[in-house]
Structures are given as structure tokens and as C-alpha cells.
C-alpha positions as CSV (number, residue, x, y, z in Angstrom):
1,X,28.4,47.5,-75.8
2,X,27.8,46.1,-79.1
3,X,24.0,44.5,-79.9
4,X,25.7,40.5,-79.9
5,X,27.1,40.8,-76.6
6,X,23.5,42.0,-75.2
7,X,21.9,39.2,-77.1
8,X,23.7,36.4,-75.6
9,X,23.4,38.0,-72.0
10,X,19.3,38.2,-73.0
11,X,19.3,34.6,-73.9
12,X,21.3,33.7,-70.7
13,X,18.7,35.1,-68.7
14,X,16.2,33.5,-70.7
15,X,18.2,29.9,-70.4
16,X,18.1,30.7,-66.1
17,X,14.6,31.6,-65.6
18,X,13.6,28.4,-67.6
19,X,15.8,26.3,-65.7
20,X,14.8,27.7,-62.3
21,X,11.0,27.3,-63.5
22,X,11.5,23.7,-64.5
23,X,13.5,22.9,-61.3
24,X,10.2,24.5,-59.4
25,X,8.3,22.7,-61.1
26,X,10.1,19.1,-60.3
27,X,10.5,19.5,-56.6
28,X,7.0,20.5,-56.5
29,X,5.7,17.2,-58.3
30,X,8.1,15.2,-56.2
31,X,6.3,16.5,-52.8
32,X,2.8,15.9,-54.4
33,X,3.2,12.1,-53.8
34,X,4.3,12.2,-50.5
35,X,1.5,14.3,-49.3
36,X,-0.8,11.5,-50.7
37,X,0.8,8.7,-49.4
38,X,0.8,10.3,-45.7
39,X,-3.1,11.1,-46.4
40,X,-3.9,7.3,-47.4
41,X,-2.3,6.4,-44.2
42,X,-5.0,7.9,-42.3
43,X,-7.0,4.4,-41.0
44,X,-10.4,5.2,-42.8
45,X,-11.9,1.5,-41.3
46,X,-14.1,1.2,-38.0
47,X,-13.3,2.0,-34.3
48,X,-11.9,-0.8,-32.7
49,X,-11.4,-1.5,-28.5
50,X,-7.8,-0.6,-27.8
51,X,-6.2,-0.6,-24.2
52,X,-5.1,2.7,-23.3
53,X,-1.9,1.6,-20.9
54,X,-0.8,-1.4,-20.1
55,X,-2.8,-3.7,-19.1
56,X,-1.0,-7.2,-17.0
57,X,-2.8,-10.6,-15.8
58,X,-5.2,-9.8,-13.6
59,X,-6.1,-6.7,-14.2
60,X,-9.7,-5.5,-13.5
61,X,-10.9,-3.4,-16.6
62,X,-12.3,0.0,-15.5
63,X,-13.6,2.8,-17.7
64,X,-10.2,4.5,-18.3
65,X,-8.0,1.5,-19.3
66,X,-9.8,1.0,-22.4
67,X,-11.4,3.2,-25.5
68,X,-12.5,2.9,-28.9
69,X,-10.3,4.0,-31.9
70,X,-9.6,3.6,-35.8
71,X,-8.3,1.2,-37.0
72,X,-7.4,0.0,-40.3
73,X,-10.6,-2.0,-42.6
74,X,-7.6,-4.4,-43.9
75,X,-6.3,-5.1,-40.1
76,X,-9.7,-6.1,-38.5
77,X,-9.7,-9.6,-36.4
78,X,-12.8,-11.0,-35.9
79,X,-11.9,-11.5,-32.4
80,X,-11.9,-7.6,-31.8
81,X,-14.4,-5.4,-30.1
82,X,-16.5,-3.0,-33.0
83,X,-17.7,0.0,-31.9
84,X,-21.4,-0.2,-32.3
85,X,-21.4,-3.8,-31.9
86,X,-19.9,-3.9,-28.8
87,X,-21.1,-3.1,-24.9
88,X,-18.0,-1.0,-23.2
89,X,-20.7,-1.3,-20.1
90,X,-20.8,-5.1,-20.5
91,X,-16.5,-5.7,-20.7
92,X,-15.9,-3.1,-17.4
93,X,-15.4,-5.4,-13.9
94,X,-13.8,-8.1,-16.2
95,X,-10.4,-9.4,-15.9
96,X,-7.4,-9.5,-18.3
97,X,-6.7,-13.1,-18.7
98,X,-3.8,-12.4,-21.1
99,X,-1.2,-9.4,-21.0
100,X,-2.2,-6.4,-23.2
101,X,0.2,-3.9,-24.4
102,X,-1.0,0.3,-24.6
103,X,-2.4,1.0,-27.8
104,X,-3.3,-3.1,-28.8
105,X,-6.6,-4.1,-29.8
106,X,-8.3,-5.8,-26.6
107,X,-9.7,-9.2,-28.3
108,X,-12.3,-11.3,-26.9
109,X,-10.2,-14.6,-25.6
110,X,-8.0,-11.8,-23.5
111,X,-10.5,-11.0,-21.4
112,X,-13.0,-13.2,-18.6
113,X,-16.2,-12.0,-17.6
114,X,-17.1,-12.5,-13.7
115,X,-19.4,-15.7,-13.5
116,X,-17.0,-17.4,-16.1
117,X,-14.8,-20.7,-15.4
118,X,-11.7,-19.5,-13.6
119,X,-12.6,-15.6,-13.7
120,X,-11.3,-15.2,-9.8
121,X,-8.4,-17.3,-10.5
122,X,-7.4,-15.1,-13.5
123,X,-7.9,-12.1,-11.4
124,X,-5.1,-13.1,-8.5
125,X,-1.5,-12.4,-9.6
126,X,1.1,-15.1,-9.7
127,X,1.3,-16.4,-6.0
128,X,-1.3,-14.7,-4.7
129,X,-4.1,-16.0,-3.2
130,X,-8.0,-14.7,-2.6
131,X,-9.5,-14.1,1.3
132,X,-12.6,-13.2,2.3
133,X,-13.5,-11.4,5.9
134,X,-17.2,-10.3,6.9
135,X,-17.5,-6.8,7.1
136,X,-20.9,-4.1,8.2
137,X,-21.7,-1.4,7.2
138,X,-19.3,0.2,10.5
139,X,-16.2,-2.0,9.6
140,X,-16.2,-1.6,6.2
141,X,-16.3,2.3,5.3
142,X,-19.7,2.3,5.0
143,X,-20.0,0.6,1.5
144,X,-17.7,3.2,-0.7
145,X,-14.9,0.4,-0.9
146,X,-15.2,-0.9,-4.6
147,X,-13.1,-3.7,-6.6
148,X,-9.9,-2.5,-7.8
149,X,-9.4,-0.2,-4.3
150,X,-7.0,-0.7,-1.9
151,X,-7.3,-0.7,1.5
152,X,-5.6,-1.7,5.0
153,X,-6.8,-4.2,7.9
154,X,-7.0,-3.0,11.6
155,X,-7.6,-5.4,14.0
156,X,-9.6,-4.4,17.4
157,X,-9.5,-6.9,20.8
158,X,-9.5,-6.6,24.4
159,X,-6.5,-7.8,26.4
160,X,-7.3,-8.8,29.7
161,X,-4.7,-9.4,32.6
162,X,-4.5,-12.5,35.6
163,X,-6.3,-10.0,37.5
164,X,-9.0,-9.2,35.1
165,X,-7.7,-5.8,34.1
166,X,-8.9,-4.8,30.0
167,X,-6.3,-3.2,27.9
168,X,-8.4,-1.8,24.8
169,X,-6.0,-1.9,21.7
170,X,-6.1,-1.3,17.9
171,X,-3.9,-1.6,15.5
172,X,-3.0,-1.4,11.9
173,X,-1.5,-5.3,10.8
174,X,-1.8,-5.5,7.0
175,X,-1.6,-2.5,4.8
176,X,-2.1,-1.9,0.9
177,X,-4.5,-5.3,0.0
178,X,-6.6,-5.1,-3.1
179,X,-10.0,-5.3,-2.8
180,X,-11.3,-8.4,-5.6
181,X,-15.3,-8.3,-4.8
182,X,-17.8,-7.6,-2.4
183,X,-20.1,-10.1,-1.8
184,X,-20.2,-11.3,-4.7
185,X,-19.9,-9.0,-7.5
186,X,-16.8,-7.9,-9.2
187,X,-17.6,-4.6,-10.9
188,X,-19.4,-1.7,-9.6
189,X,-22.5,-0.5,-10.9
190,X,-23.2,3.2,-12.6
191,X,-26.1,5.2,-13.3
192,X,-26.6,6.9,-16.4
193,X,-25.0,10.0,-15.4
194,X,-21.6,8.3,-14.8
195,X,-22.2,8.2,-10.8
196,X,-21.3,5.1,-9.4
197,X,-24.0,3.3,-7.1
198,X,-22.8,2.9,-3.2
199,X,-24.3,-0.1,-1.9
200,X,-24.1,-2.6,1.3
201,X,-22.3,-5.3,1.5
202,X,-21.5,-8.3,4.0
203,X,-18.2,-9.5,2.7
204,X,-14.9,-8.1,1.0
205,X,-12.6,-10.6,-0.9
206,X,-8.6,-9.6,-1.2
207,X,-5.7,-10.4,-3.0
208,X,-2.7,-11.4,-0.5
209,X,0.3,-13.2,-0.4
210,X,-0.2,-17.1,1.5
211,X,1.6,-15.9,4.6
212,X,-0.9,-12.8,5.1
213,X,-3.8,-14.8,4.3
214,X,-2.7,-17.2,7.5
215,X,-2.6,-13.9,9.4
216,X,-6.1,-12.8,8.2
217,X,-7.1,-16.3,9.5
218,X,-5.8,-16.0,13.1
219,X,-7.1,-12.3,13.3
220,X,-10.7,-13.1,12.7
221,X,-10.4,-15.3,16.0
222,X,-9.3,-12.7,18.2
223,X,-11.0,-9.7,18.0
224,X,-12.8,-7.7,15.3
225,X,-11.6,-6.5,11.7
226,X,-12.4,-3.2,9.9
227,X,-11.1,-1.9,6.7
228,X,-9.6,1.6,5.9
229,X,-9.7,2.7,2.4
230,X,-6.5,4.2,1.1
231,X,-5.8,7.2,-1.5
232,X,-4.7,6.6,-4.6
233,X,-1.5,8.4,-3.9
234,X,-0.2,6.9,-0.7
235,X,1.1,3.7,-3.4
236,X,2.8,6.4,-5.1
237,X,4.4,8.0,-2.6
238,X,5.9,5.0,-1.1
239,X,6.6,3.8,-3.8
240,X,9.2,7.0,-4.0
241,X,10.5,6.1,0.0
242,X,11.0,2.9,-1.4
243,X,13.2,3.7,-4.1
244,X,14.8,6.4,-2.1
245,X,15.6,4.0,0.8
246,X,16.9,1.2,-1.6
247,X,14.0,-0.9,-0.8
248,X,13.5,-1.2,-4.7
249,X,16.1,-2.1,-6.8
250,X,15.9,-1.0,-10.4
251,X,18.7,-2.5,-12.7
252,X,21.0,-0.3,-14.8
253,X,20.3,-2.2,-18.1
254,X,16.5,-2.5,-17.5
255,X,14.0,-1.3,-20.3
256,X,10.9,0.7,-20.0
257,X,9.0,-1.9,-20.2
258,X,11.2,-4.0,-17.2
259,X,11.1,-0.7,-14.7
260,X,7.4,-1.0,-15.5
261,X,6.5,-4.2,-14.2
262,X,9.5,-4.0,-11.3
263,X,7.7,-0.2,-10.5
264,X,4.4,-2.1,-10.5
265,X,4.8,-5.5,-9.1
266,X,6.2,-3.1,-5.9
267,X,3.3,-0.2,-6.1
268,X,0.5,-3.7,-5.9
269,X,3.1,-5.6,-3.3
270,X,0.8,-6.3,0.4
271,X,2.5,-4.7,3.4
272,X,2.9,-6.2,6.8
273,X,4.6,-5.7,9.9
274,X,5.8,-2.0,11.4
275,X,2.7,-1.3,11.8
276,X,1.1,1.5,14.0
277,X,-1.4,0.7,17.4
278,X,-3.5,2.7,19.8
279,X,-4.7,1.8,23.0
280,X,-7.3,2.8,25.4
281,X,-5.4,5.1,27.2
282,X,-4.2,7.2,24.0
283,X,-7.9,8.2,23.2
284,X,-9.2,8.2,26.6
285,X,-8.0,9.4,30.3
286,X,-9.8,6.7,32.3
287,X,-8.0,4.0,29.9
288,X,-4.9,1.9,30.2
289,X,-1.9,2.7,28.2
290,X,-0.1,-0.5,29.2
291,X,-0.7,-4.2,29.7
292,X,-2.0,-5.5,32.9
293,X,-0.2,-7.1,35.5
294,X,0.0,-10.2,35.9
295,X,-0.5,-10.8,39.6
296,X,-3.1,-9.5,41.9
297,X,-4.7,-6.4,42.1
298,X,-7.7,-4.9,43.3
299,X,-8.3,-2.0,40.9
300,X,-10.3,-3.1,38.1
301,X,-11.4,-0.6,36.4
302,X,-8.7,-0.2,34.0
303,X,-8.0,3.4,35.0
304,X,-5.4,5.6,35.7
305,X,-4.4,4.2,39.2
306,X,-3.5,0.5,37.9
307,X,-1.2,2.8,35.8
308,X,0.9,3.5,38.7
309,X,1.0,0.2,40.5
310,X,4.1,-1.2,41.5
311,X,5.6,-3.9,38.9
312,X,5.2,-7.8,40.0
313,X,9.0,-8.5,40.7
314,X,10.8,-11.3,42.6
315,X,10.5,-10.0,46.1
316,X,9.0,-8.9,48.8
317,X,6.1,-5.8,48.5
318,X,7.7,-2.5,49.7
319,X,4.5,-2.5,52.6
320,X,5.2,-5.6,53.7
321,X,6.7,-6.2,57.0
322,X,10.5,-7.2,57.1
323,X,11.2,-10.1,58.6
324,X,14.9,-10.4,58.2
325,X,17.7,-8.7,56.6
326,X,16.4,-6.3,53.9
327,X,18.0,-4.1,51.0
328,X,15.2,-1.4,50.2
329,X,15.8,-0.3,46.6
330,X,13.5,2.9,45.0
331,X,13.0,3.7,41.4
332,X,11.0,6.7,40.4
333,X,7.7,5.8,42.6
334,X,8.3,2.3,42.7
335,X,10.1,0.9,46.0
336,X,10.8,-3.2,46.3
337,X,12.3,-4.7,49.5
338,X,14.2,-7.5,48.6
339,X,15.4,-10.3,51.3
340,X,19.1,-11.5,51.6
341,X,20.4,-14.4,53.4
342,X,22.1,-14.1,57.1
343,X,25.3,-14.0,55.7
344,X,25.3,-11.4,53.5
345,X,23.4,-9.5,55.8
346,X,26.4,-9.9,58.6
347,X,28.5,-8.8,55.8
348,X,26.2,-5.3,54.9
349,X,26.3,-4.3,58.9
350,X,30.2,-4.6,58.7
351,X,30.7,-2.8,55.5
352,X,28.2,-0.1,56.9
353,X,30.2,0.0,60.7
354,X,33.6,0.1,58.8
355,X,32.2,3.0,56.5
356,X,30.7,4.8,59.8
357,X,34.3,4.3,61.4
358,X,36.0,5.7,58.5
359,X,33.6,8.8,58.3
360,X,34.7,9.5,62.2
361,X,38.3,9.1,61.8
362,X,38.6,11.3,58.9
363,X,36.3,14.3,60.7
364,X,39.0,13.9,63.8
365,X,42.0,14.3,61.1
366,X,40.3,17.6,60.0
367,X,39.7,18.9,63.5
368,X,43.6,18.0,64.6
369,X,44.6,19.7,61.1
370,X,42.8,22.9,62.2
């Protein structure tokens, strides 16, 4: 090969190590800015109080709904809570007075402290109203029921018959009420190691609908109310039953933020009706399992042998003596003589003669046949 042919493939090589250098060189300059600008993005300004979900009207702010993070210098509001200027302790047992979406700064004017003008009000949701029942230390689980829980209402009374039989009874009649305060506080209190404090209290205060809290009034006249606390998941897991059942209706076209409130106004809906009872007889031998009669008796213990006494029916009682014509009719253990008039009785004795004829002329048929 002769010596200009290798110098114009030496300077082509040259010419294509250059170029590839220079085009290193460009990309790497052009992803130099970017890097930057993603690094200034960084919020370099104080910690500011944020909701960490969703928060809705009436909302009682516990210690995981809320937390402190950065936020931009440029972006503060006066109105928001600083990190080292404000209590977390102090804001926890108020109540969201205006919806907060996750990850928005919680401001001042969107929350109501308890002992504030309207804080109660701000608490119940839209057509709810607040009831408040006494409770001991017996009926109401012993003082670990807190605001924000939710419980159920069983109601415990004594029916009594015309004979003074007792039918001991309790049942379950409202199911899934939020608890708004006891006595009168609205938050709970915690020590310094993050342990909440269980105290006594007299009184618990609920969130239900107007036609429950008619119910709660009538059930405080006729016997006595306790409380059962429920588990977090029960809500949860009816809520699934529901939606499985078609109880819940979720639309097609909703958005997250739709099936949100739908999934929650239904997890935070009061339940009544279908409920489950227990009486007397179902925890004890010496009990009643049923009403009592109404009529007369002589058994007034409640036990076990008013259990098997004959119903009160239009009649005559099966010892009594007959004084006419009778039909004598037996169900399981139970027998009742009923009366009937002279004529149909006159018309039983000739349907029973014909029947006895009939019976004889058809044995004679078979003996002749044989």
C-alpha cells in the first residue's frame, strides 16, 4: 500500500476519535444540569405538619394521622404548624373542622380544639347527632373505651309474665357507634413512654343517626345498657360482606377519591336491627328460654317446669272434667279438650257409628271371600 493511502486512513482515525471524544464530552455536560436541577429540588426549608391520609370533617386527630415533614422556605403559610414551634401533644384529641387531603399541610383554622365554640358539633358527621348514656366501671369495659373507638350497645331487662314468671334476656340492639368522649374529655391521655392512661369514667357520648338516638332514649327506660368494644377489623371485614352481598354499591365511573368516601361513609355507618339475644335459659339450666304465659300458673320460679306447661289456648284444660261433647286433640306433650255444640256432636257419634258399621261389613266380605 502506498504511504498516501495510509496517511488519509491515519487522519480518518484521528478525525473519529476526536469526534467520538467531543460527542462524550457534550452528552456529559448536557446531564450535568439535570443532576443540579433535581438536587435543588430537594425542600431544604423547615418541617411543616402534614396529614398522613386523608383526613374528612370530623375527624378526631390521633398520633398516626399526622407528622412533620419538609417543606419548601418559599411555600411556608403562616397559618401552618413549625416543627419546634409547635405541640403535636397539644393538636391530638382535636377535630378536623375542614377536609384535609394526604400529604397537605394541616393549618391552624382546619382544626378545633375540645373546649372551643362548636368543637362537638364539628366532630359529628353530616346528620348525625351526639348521645350520651351513663356507664360503670361493669357496663363500660372497665374504662379501656377511648374516643375514636367503636363499640356496640346491649341492652339487659327482665320480662315478667301475668303470672309473675321473669324471663332474663340480653341482647345486642345497636352495633358499630363511635365513641366521641367520656365524661367530658375528648382525647386520651399518654405518659411519657407512649402508654396511654386507663381511667374511670361515668358517661360515654356517641355519634348516631336521629333514629338510633330515639332508640338509645327508650332503652335507658327499660333495663340496663353496657358497651362492648369492637376490633378494629370487624369494620373491615363487613365492610367486604357488604360489598360482596351488594349492600355497597360502588359506581363504575367512580374515582379513588369517590370509592374513598363511599368505602368510608359505609365502614363509619351505625348498625341496627338483626341483632343477636340470649336469655336466661341459654346460660343457665334453672332459667327460662321462652316468654311467660300469660294466664295463671303456679310455678314461679322461672325454671325448667314452666318450660313444659301447656300453652293458654281457647278451650277447656285437658284435666278438666267434660261436661259435654268433647274433641280431645294431642300435640307432642300438650293435650287441649275443646267443646263443640250439641249438634255437631250428634253429627261426630253418626260419622263414628257409620265408620264402625263400615269396618264390620267389610271384615264379613273377607270372611265370605275365604
Amino acid at each position: 500500500m502506498d504511504k498516501k493511502k495510509l496517511f488519509l486512513l491515519a487522519g480518518a482515525l484521528i478525525v473519529a476519535i476526536g469526534t467520538a471524544f467531543l460527542a462524550r464530552s457534550m452528552f456529559a455536560g448536557a446531564a450535568a444540569p439535570e443532576a443540579q436541577a433535581a438536587a435543588e429540588v430537594e425542600p431544604t426549608g423547615p418541617k411543616v405538619l402534614v396529614a398522613k391520609r386523608g383526613l374528612p370533617v370530623g375527624t378526631i386527630v390521633t398520633a398516626d394521622a399526622i407528622s412533620y415533614q419538609l417543606w419548601p422556605q418559599e411555600l411556608v403559610q403562616d397559618a401552618y404548624f413549625i416543627d419546634g414551634e409547635a405541640d403535636m401533644q397539644a393538636l391530638l384529641g382535636t377535630v378536623v373542622r375542614h377536609p384535609v387531603t394526604a400529604g397537605e399541610p394541616v393549618t391552624q383554622g382546619s382544626l378545633v380544639a375540645p373546649g372551643d365554640r362548636g368543637f362537638l358539633a364539628a366532630a359529628l358527621g353530616p346528620g348525625m347527632r351526639a348521645v350520651t348514656v351513663p356507664v360503670s366501671a361493669r357496663t363500660g369495659v372497665a374504662g379501656f373505651v377511648f374516643p375514636g373507638d367503636r363499640v356496640d350497645m346491649v341492652l339487659t331487662q327482665t320480662v315478667t309474665g301475668d303470672d309473675g314468671a321473669a324471663l332474663r334476656t340480653s341482647e345486642t340492639i345497636l352495633t358499630n357507634l363511635r365513641v366521641l368522649a367520656t365524661d367530658q374529655s375528648t382525647e386520651s391521655t399518654t405518659r411519657e413512654d407512649g402508654t396511654t392512661v386507663v381511667r374511670a369514667f361515668r358517661t360515654v357520648t356517641m355519634e348516631v343517626t336521629p333514629r338510633i338516638a330515639e332508640k338509645i332514649a327508650v332503652a335507658q327506660t327499660i333495663g340496663t345498657l353496657s358497651l362492648s368494644l369492637r376490633s378494629i377489623a370487624d369494620n373491615q371485614s363487613e365492610l367486604e360482606r357488604a360489598i360482596a352481598s351488594g349492600e355497597v354499591e360502588l359506581p363504575d365511573d367512580a374515582s379513588p377519591e369517590e370509592e374513598e368516601r363511599l368505602l368510608r361513609a359505609a365502614m363509619s355507618r351505625p348498625g341496627e336491627g338483626a341483632t343477636t339475644f340470649q336469655t336466661g335459659g341459654d346460660v343457665s339450666r334453672f332459667q327460662r328460654r321462652s316468654v311467660p304465659p300469660q294466664g295463671g300458673g303456679n310455678n314461679r320460679g322461672g325454671g325448667p317446669a314452666q318450660q313444659d306447661a301447656a300453652p293458654v289456648v281457647p278451650g277447656i284444660s285437658a284435666n278438666a272434667a267434660p261436661t259435654g261433647p268433647t274433641v280431645r286433640v294431642t300435640r307432642g306433650k300438650n293435650t287441649v279438650v275443646t267443646p263443640v255444640d250439641r249438634g255437631a256432636g250428634a253429627l261426630l257419634d253418626r260419622q263414628a257409628g257409620a265408620m264402625r258399621e263400615g269396618a264390620r261389613v267389610g271384615s264379613v266380605g273377607m270372611s265370605t271371600l275365604r
